[in-house]
N, C-alpha and C positions, 0 to 999 in steps of 0.2 A: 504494500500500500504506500502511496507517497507521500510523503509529509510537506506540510504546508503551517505557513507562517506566513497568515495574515495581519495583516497592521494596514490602521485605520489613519491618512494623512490627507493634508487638503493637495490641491491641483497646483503644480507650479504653471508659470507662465510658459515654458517649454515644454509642457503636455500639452497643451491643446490638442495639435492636431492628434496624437493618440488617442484623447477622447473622443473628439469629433469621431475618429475611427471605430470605437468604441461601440458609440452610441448608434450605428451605422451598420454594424455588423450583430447587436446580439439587443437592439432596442426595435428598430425598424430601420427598413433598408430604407435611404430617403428621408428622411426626419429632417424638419426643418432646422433642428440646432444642430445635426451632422452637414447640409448643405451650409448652411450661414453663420460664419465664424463673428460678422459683426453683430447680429441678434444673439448669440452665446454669450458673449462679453455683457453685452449690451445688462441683460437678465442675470447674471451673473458675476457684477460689477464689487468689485471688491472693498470698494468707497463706500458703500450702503452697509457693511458690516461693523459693528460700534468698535471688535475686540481689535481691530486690525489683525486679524491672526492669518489673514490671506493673502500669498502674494499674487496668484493668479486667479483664474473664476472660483466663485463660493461653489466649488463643489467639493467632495469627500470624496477619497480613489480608497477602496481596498485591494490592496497590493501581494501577492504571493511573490517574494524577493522582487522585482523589476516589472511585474507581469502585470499588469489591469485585470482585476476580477472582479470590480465591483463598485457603482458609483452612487452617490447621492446627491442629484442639486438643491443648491442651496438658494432661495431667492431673501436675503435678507433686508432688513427695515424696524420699522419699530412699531409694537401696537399700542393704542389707545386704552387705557380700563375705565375711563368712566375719568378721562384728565390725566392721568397718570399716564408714563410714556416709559413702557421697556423694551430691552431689545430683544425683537421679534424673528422668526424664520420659516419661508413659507418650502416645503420641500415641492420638487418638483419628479424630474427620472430617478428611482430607486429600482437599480439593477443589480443582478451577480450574476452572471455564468452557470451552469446547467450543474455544470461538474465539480461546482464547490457551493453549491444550496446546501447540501446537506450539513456546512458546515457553520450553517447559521453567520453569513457572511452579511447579509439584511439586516440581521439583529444587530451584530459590532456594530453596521454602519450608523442604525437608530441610537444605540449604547452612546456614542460618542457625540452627541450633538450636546449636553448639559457643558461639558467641558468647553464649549465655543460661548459660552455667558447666555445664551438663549432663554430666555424666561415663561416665553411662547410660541408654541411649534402649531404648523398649521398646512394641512394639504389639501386639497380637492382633487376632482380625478381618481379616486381609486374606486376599485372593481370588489366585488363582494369575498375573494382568497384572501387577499391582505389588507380587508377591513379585520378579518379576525384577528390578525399578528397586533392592529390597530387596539383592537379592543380591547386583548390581552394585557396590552401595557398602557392600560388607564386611559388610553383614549378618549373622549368623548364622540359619538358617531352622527354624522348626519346624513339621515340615509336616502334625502333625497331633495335639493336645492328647491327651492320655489321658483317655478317662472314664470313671469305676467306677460300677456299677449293682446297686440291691440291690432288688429287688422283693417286696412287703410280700402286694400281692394277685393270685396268679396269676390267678384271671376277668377281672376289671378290670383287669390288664397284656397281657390275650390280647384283651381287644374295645378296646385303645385302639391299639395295634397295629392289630387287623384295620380301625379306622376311618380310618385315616390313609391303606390302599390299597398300602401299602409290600411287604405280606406277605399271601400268602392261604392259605398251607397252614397248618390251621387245629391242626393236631399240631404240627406242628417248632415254633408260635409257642408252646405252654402248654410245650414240652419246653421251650423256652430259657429259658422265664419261669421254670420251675418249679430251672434252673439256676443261677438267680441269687436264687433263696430266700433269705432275710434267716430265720435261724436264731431263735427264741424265746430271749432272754439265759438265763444259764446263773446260778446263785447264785454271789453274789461269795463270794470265800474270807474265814470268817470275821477270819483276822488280818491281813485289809490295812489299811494305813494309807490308803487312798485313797479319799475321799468324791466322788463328782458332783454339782454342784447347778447349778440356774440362776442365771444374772448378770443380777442385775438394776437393775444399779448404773452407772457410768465406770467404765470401767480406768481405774487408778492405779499408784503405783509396786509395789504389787506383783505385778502383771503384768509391769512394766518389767523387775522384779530376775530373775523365770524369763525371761521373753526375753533380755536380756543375757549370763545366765550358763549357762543349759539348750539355749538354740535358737539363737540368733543367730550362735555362733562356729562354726556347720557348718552354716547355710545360707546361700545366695547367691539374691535376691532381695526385695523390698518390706520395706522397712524395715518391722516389723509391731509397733512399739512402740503403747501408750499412747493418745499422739498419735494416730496413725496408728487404731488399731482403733475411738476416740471418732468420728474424723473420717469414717472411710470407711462406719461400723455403725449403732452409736450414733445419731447424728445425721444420718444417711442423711434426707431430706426427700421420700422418697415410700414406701420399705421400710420394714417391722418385720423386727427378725432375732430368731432365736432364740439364746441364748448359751448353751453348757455349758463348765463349770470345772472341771476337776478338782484336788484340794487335797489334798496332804498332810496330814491332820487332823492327826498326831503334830508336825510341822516347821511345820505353819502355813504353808506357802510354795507355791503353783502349781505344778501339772506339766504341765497341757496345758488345751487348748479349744478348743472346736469352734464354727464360728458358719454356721448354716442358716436357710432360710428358705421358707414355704410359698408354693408356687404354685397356685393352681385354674385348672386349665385352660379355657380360652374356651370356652362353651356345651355346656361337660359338669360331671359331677359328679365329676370324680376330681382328686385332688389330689398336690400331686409335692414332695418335700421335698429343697429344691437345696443341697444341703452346699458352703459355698463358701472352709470352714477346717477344717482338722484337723491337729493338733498334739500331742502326747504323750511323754512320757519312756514310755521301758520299762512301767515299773511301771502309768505310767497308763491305757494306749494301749486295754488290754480291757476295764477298767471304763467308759471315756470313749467308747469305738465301742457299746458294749453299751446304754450311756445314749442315747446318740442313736439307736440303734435305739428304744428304749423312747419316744422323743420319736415317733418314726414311728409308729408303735403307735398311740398315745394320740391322735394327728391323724387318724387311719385315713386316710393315704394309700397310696397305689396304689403307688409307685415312689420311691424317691431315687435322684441321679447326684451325682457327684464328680467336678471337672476338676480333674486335677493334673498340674505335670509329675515329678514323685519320686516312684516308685513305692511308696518305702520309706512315706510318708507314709499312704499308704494302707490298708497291707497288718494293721492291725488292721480297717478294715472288711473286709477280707478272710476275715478268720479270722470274722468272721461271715455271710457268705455274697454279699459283694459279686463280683463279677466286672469286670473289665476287657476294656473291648469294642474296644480297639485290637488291630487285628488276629487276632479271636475269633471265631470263628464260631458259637461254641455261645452267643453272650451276644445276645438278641434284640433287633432293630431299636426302642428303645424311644425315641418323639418326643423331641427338647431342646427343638423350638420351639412352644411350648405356647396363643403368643397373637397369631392363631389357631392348634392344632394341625396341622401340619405333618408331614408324612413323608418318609421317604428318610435319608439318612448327611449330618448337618450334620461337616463337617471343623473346625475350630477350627486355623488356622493364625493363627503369629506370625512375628514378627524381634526381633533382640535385638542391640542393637552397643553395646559396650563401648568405654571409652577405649585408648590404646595401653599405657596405664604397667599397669592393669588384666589387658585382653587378654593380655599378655604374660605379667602373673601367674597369673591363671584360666585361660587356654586357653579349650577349646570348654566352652560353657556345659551346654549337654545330654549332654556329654559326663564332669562333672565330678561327679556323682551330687552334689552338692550344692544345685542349682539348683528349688527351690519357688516356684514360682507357683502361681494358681489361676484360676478364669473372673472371678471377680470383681477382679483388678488388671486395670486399662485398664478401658475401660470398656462391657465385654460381660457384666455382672449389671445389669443397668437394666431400667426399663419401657420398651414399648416405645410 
């Protein structure tokens, strides 16, 4: 039998292309982080990490003497608890080799993240085999993302349905669609104080000053400062996003924003608008849902969806015709996976493990109505 001597180290800068190779050979042939070394970096950015302990991408190689047998990326940042700001780590590819599974090469890789200062770990993306590894070590599980659906054009939401093969009764599909109607905006009232406009600027600190003092100290999840919206939006290296603001005219000070972005789906003509931030004070929440509606409009696409895990978060697209398709049966089977178009119920399962001093304070995190995520933390808003 051969013996092996695995140890758990980060990625220097002269691996890359090894991994790249890696990921390419025993993850999928073609994966967008084995074709695109600058979206690898990009996701992988060593600058984001608080301990500095990284000289090349946040990944983790388990190594048998020289040899790659096992990786874990790392998407680091900081999460929010309720104001409180630790540093956070979203995992992304969690690989090992066929021929050294047995040696609990997954587990060292998990083992080793507390020693990087990590205080909160966080995936999405996994499959129902290694939710149990998840489970086993305290995990918290989320077995199934929410996501809100607002359809713009009943014909074009009823034949991309019917083309996918998911669905053939050709009534119940235009009934669902026509159930999830995206409503015509309504005239704003004349005395609001609230303007929408597009951003087409960096956040700066006056985005910081509404996140810190409006949003931050009741939610629990992705630090979503400044920083953080430049890095993940902004300066995204293969996305364009779209930005809406909503502003106090009278105050001069932010109330919410929403950040989407259009998709055309693979070898058709329809296009899908993937809302992957929505945020609002009271006052703002229905001029700034009604605005993005009008961005839908204006793109003549076919569909937008919304993953979130707070419902509250959502419930101004609501109020204009979005629906929620967890556990909904009136809400139609309408594709996520657009590239190639794909049919059937994509699940969006995560895990979420808190520290102990944390844990104790938060309790169950989906349990805490405070907990916002969306599809875009970790890293499942990407090309593919």
């Amino acid at each position: 039998m051969a013996h092996h001597d695995i140890r758990v180290v980060p990625c220097r800068n002269d691996e890359v292309g090894q991994l790249r190779h890696f990921i390419d050979e025993y993850w999928r042939r073609g994966h967008i982080l084995a074709r695109d070394e600058p979206l690898l970096r990009w996701q992988h950015d060593p600058r984001r990490c608080r301990s500095g302990t990284f000289e090349g991408p946040t990944v983790l190689l388990a190594k048998d003497d020289d040899r790659i047998v096992g990786m874990l990326g790392l998407i680091c940042g900081e999460c929010c608890i309720r104001g409180e700001v630790i540093p956070a780590a979203w995992m992304a590819i969690l690989l090992s080799i066929p021929e050294v599974r047995t040696l609990g090469v997954g587990l060292k890789l998990l083992d080793a993240l507390p020693g990087f200062g990590f205080e909160s770990i966080f995936v999405l993306g996994i499959n129902d085999q290694v939710k149990q590894i998840y489970r086993r070590l305290r995990y918290e599980i989320l077995e199934d993302m929410p996501r809100w659906l607002g359809v713009f054009d009943v014909d074009r939401a009823a034949r991309l349905i019917a083309a996918t093969g998911a669905f053939s009764d050709e009534n119940v599909i235009r009934a669902q669609c026509e159930h999830c109607l995206v409503r015509a905006p309504e005239q704003a009232a004349r005395n609001s104080p609230i303007e929408v406009v597009d951003w087409t600027t960096r956040f700066d600190r006056a985005w910081d000053v509404a996140w810190t003092s409006l949003f931050a100290p009741h939610l629990i999840g992705t630090n979503r400062n400044a920083a953080y919206l430049n890095w993940r939006y902004v300066n995204h290296p293969r996305f364009q996003y779209l930005f809406r603001v909503a502003r106090d005219a009278k105050a001069n000070g932010i109330e919410g924003f929403a950040v989407a972005r259009l998709e055309q789906v693979k070898d058709r003509d329809e296009k899908v608008l993937r809302i992957v931030e929505f945020l609002a004070s009271p006052d703002a929440a229905g001029p700034l849902a009604e605005s993005l509606a009008s961005v839908g409009r204006l793109h003549g696409v076919t569909f937008a969806d919304f993953y979130c895990t707070l419902p509250r978060a959502a419930q101004p697209l609501e109020a204009n015709g979005f629906r929620c398709s967890a556990g909904n049966t009136d809400v139609p089977l309408l594709p996520s996976r657009l590239q190639p178009l794909e049919g059937g119920t994509f699940r969006m399962q995560g895990a979420f493990l808190l520290g102990e001093r944390l844990r104790a304070k938060v309790g169950p995190l989906l349990a805490s109505g405070d907990f916002y995520i969306t599809k875009s933390d970790g890293d499942m808003d990407r090309p593919n």
